[in-house]
N, C-alpha and C positions, 0 to 999 in steps of 0.2 A: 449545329448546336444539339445537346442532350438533353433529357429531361433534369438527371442527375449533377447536370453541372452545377458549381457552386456559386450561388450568384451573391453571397452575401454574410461575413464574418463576423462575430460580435463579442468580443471578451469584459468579464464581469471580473470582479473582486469586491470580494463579500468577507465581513470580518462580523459574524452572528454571532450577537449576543447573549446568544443560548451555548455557546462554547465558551466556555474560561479560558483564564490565562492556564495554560499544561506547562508542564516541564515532565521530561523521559528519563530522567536523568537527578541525583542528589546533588551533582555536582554541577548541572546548567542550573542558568536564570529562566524564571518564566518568558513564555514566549505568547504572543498573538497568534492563534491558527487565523488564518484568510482561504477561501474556498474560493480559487480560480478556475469559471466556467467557461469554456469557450463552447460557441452555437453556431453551426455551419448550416446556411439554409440553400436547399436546389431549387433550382430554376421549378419545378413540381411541388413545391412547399414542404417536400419532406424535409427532416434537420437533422441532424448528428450531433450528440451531444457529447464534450467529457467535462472533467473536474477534477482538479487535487489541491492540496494543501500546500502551503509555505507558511515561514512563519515570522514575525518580525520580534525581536526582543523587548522585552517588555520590563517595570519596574513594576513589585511585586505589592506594589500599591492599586493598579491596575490604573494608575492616571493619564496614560495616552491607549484605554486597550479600546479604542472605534479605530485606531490607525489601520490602515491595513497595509500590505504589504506589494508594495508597487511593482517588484522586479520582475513577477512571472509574468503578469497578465500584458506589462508595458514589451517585453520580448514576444507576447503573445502576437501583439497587434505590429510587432515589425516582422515575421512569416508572415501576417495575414493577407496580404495583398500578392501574395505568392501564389496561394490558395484559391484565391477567385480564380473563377474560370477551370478549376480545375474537376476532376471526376472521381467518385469513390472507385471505382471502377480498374483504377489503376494506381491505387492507393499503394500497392508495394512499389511501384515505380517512383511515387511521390515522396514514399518514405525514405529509400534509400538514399535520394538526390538534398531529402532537407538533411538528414543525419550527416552527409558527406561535406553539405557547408555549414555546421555548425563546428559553433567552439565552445561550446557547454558544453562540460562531460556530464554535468547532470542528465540532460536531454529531455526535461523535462517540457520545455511549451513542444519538441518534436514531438512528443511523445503522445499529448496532448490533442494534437492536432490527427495523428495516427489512430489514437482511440475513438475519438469522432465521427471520422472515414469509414470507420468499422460500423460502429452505428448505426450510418447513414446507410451503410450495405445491408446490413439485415433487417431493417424498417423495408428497404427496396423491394426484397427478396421476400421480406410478410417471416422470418425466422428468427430465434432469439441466437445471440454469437455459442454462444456452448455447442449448438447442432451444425454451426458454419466451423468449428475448430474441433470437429471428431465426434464431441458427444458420448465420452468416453464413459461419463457418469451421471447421475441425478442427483447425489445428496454428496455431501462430503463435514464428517465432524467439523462443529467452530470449538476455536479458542478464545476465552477472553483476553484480551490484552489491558491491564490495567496503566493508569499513569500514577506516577508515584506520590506516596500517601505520607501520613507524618508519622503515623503511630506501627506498634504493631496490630493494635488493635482494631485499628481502621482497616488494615489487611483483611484482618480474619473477620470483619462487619461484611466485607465486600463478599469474599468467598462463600461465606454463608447465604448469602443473596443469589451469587452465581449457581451456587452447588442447587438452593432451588430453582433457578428455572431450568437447571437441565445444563447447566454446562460441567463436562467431565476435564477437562484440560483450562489453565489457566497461565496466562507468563506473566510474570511481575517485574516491573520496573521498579529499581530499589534506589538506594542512597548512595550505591558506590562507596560506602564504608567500609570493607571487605569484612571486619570480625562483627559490627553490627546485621551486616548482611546474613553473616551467616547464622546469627541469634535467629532470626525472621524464618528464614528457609526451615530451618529444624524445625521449628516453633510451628509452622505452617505444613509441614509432613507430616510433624504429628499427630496435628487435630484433624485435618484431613484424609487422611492416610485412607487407601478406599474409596474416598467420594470423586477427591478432583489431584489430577496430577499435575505438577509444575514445568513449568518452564521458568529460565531468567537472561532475563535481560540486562547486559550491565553498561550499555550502550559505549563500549570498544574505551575502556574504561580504568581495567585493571592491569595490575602488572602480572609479568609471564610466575611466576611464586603464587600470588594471591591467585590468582587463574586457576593454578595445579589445586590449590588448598580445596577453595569451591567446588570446582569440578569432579574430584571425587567425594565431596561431601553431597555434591546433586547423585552421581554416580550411586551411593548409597541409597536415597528415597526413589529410587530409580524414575528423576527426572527424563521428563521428552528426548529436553533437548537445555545444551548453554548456549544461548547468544551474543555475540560480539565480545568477546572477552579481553578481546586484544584489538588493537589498529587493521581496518579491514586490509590493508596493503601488504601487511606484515604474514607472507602466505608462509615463511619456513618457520614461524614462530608457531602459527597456526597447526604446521604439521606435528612440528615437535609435542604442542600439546595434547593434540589428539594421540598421539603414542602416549603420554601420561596418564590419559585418564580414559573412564570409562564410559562416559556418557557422550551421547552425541554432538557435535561442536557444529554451532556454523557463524558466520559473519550477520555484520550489521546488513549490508548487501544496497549501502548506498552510495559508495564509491567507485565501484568495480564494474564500472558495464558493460566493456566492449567485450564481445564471445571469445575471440583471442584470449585473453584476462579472464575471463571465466573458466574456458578449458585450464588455462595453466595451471589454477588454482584448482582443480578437479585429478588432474593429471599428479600435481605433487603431494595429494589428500590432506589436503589447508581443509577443507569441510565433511562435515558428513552427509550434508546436502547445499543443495546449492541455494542462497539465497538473494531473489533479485524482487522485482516487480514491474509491470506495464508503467507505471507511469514516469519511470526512470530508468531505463532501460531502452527507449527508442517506442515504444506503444504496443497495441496488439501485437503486430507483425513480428517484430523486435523478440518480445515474450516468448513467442508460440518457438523460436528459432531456438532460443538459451534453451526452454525445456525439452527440445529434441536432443539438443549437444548434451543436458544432463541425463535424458533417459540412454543413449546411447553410452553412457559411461558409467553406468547401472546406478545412479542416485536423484533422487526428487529432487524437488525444487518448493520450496516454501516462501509463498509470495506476502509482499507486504502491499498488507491493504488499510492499514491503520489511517485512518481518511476521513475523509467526506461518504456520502454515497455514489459518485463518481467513479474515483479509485476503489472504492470495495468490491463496484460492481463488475469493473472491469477486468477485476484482476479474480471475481467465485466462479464467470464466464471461463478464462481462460483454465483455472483450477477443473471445473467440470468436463469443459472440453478435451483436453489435452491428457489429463487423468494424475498423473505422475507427483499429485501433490498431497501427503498426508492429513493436514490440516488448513481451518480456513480461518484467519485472525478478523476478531471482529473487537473493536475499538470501546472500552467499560469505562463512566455511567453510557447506553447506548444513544440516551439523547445528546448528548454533548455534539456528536458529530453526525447526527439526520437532519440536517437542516432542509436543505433542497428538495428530497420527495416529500408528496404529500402522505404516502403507504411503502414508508422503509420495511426492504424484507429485515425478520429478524430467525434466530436461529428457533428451534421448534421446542416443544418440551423434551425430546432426547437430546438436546443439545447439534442437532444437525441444520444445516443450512440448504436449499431447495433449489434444485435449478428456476430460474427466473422464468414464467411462461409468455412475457411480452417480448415483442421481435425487438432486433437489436440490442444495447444495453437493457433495457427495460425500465430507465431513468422516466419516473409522471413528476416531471418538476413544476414546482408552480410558481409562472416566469411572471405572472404579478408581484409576487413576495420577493424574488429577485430583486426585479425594476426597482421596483420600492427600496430598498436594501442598498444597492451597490454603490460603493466606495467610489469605483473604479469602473468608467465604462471606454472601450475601445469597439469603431461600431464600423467597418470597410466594405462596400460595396462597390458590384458593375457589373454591366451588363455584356458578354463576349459574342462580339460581332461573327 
């Protein structure tokens, strides 16, 4: 027996109150964010913790929005008796064997359970993951990531807010009405113009025309970057467009996870970077592999962290670590999604985001507020002889 063994799995689902109903999207319905936790504790009492979102649909009345969303955390708790008995120690061992019998291409409770592991590594170790995955950086720019608004005016209320604390870059989630859209974009260049640069998100949306029209209209306010313009599968659509226009293109980067499928999509220049995330992608491990195969094919990788603190934090670790990644998406109003720490980091007055200085994730969750809270509890336990 080890100290690090796992003696004990315990998955939550949390549908907080303090989150509204979101939609990413003008042409989705509202949706329930739920913030599924899962808690590895070793035989030594230290724990590993992660977290992400799912989300259940919702009526825009908010009349069932305490529901939460059963499917992750209930997958959660069928791996977890897998997991007992097991050692972060050989967590790449563990990863590889659950990703192999999964049939989620999402991959997310693997993924889950991988970020955890990782956790529980650098609590072990006394180090935060950034200095266990290279340590490449300390700061890295954020972006806000807004959820989409009614007005135009509401845009420009928001950005105004952004632009003072310090955020230089911003992606907007719009209405997917491609000539209103593009009312908003100009409208939003030009009162900004200077302050905060755009990104947009049109969540794989539009058609390959509307795609071209936008694209060199962001190409014009010399936009970041276009996000998901098109169906993330659609990689020679992808290419063709990036030949059309001038701005950077990359995918929604929630379908596409196996590294095979990644390469391809790099090899035939579907992106101008690659976009994926830890918590859908197979976990740390997972992560740290897609952005070697993108550095080694000379393009970033821009992770999504639009989350909980979980997900964000696992995915600024592997950003800092690893290096290879321009920017760091951080989720606007900020409270909507801090539910779980009690001292969410936040981005600074330059708009930069900090390496974390607690060992492991650096999640101080407060697992009263949890308890109290959860929808959904899945709790597996034993002891290995």
């Amino acid at each position: 027996m080890h100290e690090l063994d796992i003696v004990r799995v315990r998955v939550y689902a949390v549908a907080p109150t303090s989150t509204p109903l979101y939609r990413w999207s003008g042409k989705d319905g509202f949706v329930r964010v739920t913030n599924n936790i899962v808690r590895l504790t070793a035989r030594c009492g230290l724990e590993g913790v992660a977290s992400n979102t799912s989300n259940v649909p919702q009526g825009e009345d908010g009349s069932t929005s305490r529901q939460a969303d059963r499917a992750l955390a209930d997958r959660l708790a069928g791996i977890a008796p897998s997991v007992v008995g097991g050692n972060p120690i050989e967590r790449e061992l563990f990863n590889d064997r659950c990703l192999a019998d999964s049939n989620d291409p999402r991959r997310q409770a693997e993924s889950l359970i991988d970020i955890a592991l990782w956790d529980l590594t650098g609590k072990a170790i006394g180090l935060p993951l950034w200095t266990l995955l290279g340590g490449a950086r300390r700061t890295i720019p954020a972006y806000a990531s807004t959820p989409v608004l009614d007005t135009v005016e509401a845009y420009e209320d928001l950005l105004v807010n952004l632009s003072q604390r310090g955020f230089g870059a911003a992606k907007i989630h719009v209405w997917c009405e491609p000539q209103r859209d593009l009312e908003l974009i100009r409208r939003l260049a030009k009162r900004f113009e200077g302050d905060i640069r755009l990104m947009l998100d049109v969540e794989q949306r539009y058609s390959f025309d509307d795609a071209v029209v936008m694209g060199r209209e962001l190409a014009h306010h010399n936009a970041i970057w276009f996000e998901a313009p098109l169906p993330d599968t659609d990689l020679e659509a992808y290419a063709e467009l990036r030949r059309a226009v001038d701005v950077p293109i990359i995918c929604a980067g929630n379908t596409i996870n196996a590294l095979d499928c990644l390469d391809a999509g790099l090899v035939m220049g579907a992106w101008s970077s690659m976009r994926t995330g830890a918590t859908h992608v197979g976990g740390i491990g997972a992560a740290r592999r897609a952005m070697a195969l993108a550095e080694s094919r000379g393009v970033n990788v821009e992770l999504q962290s639009y989350g909980f603190e979980g997900r964000k934090l696992a995915n600024l670790h592997l950003a800092l670590g690893c290096g290879n990644c321009s920017f760091f998406e951080i989720p606007v109003p900020f409270e909507h999604y801090e539910y779980e720490m009690m001292c969410p980091p936040r981005p600074d007055a330059d708009g930069l985001m900090h390496a974390p200085p607690a060992s492991g994730l650096g999640l101080d969750i407060n697992w009263q507020k949890v308890e109290a809270d959860t929808l959904v509890v899945h709790d597996v336990s034993g002891e290995v002889q």
